[in-house]
C-alpha positions as CSV (number, residue, x, y, z in Angstrom):
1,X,-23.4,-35.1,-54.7
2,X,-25.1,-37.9,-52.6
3,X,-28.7,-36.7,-51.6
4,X,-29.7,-38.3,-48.3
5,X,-33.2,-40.5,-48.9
6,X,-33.6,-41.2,-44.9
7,X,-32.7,-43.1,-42.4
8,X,-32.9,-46.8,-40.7
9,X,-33.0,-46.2,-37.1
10,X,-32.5,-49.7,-35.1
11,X,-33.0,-50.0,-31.6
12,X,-33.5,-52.4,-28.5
13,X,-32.1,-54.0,-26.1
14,X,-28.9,-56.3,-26.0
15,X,-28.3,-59.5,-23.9
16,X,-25.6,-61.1,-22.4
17,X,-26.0,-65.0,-22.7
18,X,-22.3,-65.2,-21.0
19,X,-20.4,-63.6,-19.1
20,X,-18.6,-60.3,-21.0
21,X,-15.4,-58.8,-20.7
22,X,-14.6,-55.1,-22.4
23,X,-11.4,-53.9,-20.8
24,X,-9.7,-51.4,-20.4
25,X,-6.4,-50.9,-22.1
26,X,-3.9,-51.6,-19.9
27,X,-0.8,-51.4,-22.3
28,X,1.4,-54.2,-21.9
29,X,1.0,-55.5,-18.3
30,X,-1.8,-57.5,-19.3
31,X,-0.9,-60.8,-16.6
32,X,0.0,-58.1,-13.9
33,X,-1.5,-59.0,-10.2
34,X,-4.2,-56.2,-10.9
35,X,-7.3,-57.5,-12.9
36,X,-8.1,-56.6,-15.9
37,X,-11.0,-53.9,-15.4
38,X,-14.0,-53.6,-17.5
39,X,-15.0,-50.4,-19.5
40,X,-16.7,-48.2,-17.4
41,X,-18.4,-44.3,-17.9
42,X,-16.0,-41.6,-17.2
43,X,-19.0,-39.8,-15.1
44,X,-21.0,-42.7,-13.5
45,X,-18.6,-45.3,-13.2
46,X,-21.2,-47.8,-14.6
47,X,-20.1,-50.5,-16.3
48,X,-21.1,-50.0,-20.5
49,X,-20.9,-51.6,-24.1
50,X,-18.5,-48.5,-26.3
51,X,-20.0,-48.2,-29.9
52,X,-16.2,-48.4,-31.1
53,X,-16.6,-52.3,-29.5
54,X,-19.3,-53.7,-31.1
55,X,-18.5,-51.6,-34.8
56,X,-15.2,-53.9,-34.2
57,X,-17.2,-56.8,-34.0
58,X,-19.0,-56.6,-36.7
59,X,-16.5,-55.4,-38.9
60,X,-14.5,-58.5,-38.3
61,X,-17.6,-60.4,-39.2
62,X,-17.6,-58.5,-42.5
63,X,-14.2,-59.3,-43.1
64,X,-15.0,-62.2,-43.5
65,X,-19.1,-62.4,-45.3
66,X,-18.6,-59.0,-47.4
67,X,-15.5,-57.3,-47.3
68,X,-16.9,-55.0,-50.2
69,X,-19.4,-53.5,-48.0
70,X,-16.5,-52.5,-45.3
71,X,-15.9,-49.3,-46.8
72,X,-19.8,-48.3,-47.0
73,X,-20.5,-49.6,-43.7
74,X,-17.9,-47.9,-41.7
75,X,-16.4,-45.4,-44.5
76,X,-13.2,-44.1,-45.6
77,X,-10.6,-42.1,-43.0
78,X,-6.9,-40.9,-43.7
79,X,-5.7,-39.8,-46.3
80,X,-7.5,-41.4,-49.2
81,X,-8.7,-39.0,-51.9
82,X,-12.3,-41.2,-51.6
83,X,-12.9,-40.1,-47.9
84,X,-16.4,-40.3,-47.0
85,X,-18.5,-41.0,-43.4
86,X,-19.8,-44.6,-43.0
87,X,-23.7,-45.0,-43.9
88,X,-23.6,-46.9,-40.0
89,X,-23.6,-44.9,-36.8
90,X,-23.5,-46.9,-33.7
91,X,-23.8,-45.6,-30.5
92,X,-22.7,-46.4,-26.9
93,X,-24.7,-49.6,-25.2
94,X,-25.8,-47.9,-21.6
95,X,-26.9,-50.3,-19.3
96,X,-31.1,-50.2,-19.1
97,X,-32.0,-48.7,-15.2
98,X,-35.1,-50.9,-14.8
99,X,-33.4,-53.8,-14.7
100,X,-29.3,-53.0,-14.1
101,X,-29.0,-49.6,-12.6
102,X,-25.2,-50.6,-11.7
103,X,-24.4,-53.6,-13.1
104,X,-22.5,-55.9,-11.3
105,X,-19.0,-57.6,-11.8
106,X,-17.3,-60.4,-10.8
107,X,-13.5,-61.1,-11.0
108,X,-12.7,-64.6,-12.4
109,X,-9.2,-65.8,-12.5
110,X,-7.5,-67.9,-14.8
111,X,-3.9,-68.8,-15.6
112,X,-1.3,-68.5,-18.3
113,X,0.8,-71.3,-18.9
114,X,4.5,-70.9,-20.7
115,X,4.3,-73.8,-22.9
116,X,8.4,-73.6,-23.2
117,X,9.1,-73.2,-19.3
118,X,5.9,-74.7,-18.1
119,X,5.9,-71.7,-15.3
120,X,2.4,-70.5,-14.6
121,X,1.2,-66.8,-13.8
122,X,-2.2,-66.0,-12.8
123,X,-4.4,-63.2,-13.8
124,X,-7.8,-62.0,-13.1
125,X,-10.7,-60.8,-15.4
126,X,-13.7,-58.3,-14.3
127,X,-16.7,-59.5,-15.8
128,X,-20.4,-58.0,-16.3
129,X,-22.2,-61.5,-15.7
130,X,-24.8,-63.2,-18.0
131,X,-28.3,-61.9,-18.1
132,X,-27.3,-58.0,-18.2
133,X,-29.1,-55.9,-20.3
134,X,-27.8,-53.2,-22.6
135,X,-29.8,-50.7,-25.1
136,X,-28.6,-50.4,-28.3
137,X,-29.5,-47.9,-30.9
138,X,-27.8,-48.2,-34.5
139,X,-28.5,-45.4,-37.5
140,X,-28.3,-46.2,-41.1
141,X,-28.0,-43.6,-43.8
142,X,-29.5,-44.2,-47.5
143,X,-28.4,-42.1,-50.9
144,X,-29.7,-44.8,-52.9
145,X,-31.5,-47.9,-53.4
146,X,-28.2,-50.3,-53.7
147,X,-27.8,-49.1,-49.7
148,X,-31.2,-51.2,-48.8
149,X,-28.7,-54.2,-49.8
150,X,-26.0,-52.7,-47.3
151,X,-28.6,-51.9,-45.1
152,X,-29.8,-55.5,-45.4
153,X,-26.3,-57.1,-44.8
154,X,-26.0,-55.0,-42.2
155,X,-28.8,-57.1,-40.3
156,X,-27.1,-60.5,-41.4
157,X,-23.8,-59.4,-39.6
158,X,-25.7,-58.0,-36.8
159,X,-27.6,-61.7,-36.5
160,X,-24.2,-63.5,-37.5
161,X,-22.6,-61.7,-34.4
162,X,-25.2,-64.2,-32.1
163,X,-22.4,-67.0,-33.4
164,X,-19.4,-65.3,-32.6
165,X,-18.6,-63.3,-29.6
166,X,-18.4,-59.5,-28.5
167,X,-15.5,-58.2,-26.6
168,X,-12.6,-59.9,-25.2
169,X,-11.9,-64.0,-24.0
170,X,-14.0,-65.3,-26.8
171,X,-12.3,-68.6,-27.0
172,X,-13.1,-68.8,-23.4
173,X,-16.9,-68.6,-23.9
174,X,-17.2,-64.7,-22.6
175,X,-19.1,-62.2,-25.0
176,X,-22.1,-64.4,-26.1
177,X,-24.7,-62.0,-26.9
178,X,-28.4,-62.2,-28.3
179,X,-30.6,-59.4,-29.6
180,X,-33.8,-58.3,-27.7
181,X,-35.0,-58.6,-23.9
182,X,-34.3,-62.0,-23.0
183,X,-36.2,-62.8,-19.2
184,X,-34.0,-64.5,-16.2
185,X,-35.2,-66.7,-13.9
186,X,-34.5,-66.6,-9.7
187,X,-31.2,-68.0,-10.2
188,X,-29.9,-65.9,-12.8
189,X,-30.6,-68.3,-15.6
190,X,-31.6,-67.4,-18.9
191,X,-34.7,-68.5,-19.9
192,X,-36.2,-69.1,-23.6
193,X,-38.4,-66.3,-23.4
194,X,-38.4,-63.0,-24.8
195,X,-40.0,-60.1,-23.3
196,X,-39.0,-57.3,-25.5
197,X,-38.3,-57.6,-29.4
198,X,-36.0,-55.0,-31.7
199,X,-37.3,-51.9,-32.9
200,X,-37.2,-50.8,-36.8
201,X,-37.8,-47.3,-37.9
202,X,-37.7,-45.5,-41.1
203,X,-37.2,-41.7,-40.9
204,X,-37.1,-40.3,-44.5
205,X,-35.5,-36.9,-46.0
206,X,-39.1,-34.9,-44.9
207,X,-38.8,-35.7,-41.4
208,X,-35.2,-33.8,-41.2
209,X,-36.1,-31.0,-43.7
210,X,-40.0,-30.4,-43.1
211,X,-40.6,-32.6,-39.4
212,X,-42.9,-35.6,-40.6
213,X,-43.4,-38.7,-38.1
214,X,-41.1,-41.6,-38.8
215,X,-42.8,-45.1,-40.0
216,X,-42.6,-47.7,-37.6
217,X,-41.8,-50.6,-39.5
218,X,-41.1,-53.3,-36.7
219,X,-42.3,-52.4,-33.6
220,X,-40.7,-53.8,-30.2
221,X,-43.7,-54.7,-28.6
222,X,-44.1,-57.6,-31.8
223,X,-41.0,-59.0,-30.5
224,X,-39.6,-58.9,-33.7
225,X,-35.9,-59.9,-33.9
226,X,-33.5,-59.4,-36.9
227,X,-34.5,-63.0,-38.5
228,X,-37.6,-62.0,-38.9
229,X,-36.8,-58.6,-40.3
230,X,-34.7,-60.7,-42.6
231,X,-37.8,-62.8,-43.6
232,X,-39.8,-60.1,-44.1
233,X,-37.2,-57.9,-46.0
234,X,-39.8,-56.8,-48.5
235,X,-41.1,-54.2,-45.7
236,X,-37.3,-52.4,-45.4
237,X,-37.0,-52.7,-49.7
238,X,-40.3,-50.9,-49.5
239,X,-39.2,-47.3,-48.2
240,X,-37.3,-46.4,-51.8
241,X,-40.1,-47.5,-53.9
């Protein structure tokens, strides 16, 4: 049996760069009159980022960069005789209360277009709008030293995810996201500076079993974001040695 080493615990905040759109399922009346709503909490009503979401995301980018590493990442469910739990648990992104207590949406429409008929429907889209901040917090198990690898392509998908999109209407520029606290101006713009980086810790097997502190390995404060813990990868292949 697997003996658990420790675990990565990444954390930080998450930025929309565009405007995203998680919805709700709605079954098949997807152009009705109604617009298509945005997840929201079951308690608060406040607009929010489901784990299930952005583990979709990425596993689409692995899919395509490592498709070996699906089964590690995310594990194995069903009925195959080599069921076992994912090494990756991501949790809900909850909206950060200094800065978005409620976030706000906005309903944009657009409109569908029969290319055989040429007969047009319209159909709206709740958005949360650019500059909305998110916290993140993503856990990594290790059993052995090949999982630093995992681990470590983990981090490229997670930075690859920058280049692709997050939730729904991608090919319509919605669900741009970057890693870390990004500032906005008076306007609402995004500008090029970073007020808050990503936070790396390493909690090994004594801090579960005995209660030992956790190593910080990248702090937030640094704002460190995953390139850099990329470039500096020697720090995360460190904890095993």
């Amino acid at each position: 049996m697997e003996t658990l080493q420790g675990k990565f615990i990444l954390s930080g905040i998450l930025t929309t760069f565009t405007s995203l759109a998680i919805a709700q399922d709605q079954g098949n009346d997807s152009h009705s009159n109604m617009p298509s709503m945005v997840v929201r909490h079951p308690i608060s009503g406040t607009p929010w980022i489901p784990g299930s979401s952005l583990r979709g995301a990425l596993r689409r980018i692995f899919e395509k960069q490592a498709p070996k590493a699906i089964p590690i990442i995310f594990g194995i469910s069903g009925k195959d005789p080599a069921v076992y739990p994912g090494r990756a648990i991501i949790r809900d992104l909850i909206p950060v209360e200094s800065t978005h207590q409620r976030p706000s949406v906005n309903v944009q429409t657009y409109m569908a277009l029969d290319r055989v008929t040429a007969q047009s429907t319209l159909y709206a889209i709740e958005q949360i709008p650019a500059g909305s901040h998110f916290h993140f917090e993503i856990l990594f198990s290790t059993y052995e030293k090949a999982d630093l690898a995992t681990f470590i392509q983990l981090l490229e998908a997670l930075a690859a995810l920058e280049q692709s999109s997050l939730g729904n209407q991608g090919s319509r520029g919605m669900g741009k996201i970057q890693w870390g606290a990004w500032k906005l101006d008076d306007s609402g713009c995004i500008q090029p500076e970073l007020t808050s980086g990503l936070q790396l810790n390493w909690r090994p097997k004594a801090y579960y079993e005995h209660g030992t502190s956790e190593k910080v390995l990248f702090a937030g404060s640094e704002k460190c974001l995953i390139a850099d813990f990329l470039q500096q990868k020697n720090k995360i292949e460190a904890v095993l040695s």
